[in-house]
VMD Tcl script that draws the C-alpha trace (Angstrom):
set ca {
  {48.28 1.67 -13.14}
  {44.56 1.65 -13.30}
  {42.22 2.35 -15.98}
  {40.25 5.63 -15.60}
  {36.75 5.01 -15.57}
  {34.51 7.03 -17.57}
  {30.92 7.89 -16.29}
  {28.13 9.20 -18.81}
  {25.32 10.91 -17.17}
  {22.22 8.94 -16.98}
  {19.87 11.55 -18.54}
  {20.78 14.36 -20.57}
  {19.00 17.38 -20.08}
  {15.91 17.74 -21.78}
  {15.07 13.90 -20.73}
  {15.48 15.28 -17.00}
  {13.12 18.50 -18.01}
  {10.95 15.51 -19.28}
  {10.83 13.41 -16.31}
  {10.27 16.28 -14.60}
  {7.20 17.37 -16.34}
  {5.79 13.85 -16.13}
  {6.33 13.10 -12.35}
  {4.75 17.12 -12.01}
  {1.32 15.46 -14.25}
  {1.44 12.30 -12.14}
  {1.39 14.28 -8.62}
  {-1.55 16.67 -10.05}
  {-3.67 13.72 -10.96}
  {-3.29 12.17 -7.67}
  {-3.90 15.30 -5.97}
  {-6.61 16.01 -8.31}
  {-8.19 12.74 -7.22}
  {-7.73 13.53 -3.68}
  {-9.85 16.73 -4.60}
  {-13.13 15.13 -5.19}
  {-13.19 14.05 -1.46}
  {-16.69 15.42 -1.02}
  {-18.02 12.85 -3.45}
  {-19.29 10.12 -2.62}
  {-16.87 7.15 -0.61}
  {-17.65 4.91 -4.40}
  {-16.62 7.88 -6.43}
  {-13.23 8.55 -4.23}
  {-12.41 4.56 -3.91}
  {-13.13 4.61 -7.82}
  {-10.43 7.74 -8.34}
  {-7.71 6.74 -5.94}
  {-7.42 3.42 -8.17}
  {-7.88 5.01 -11.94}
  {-5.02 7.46 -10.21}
  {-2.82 5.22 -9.14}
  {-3.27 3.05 -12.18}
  {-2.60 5.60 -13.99}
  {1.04 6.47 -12.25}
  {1.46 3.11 -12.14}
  {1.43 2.47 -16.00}
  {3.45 5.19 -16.67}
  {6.25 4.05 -14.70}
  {6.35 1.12 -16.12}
  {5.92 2.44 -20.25}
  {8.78 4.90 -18.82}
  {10.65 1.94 -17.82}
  {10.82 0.41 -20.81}
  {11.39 3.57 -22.92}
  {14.23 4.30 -20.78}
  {15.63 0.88 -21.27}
  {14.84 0.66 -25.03}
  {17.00 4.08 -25.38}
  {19.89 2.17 -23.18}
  {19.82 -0.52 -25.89}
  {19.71 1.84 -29.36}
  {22.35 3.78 -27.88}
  {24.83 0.71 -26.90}
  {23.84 -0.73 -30.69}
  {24.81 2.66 -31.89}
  {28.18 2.71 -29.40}
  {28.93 -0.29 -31.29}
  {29.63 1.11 -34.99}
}
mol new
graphics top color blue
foreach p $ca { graphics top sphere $p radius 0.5 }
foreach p [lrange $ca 0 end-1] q [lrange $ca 1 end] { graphics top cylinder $p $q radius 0.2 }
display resetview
């Protein structure tokens, strides 16, 4: 006979309204940086980078925050 396997959902619901939200703020600043086009080519080069610097960085603090929750919650499995 073989075990059942259980499988939790990997983001409850108001973490996926969150993730949501934030990938929604990440697209507007890179389209928002895409807007200033008729600048000058320094001024676009300059806004492309603090954009995607930006994105960048908060993948990776979401990273983290998502894998510091993974370890609370199997320390609090545990009691």
């Amino acid at each position: 006979m073989l075990p059942k396997i259980r499988i939790k959902p990997v983001l409850d619901p108001i973490d996926r309204a969150i993730e949501v939200l934030a990938g929604v703020i990440m697209v507007l600043t890179f389209t928002n940086a895409l807007s200033v086009s008729h600048a000058g080519n320094a001024d676009l080069k300059a806004m492309l980078i603090g954009s995607l610097g930006c994105n960048l960085a908060w993948g990776i603090i979401d990273g983290i925050m998502y894998l510091m929750n993974c370890v609370v919650q199997e320390g609090l499995d545990l009691k």
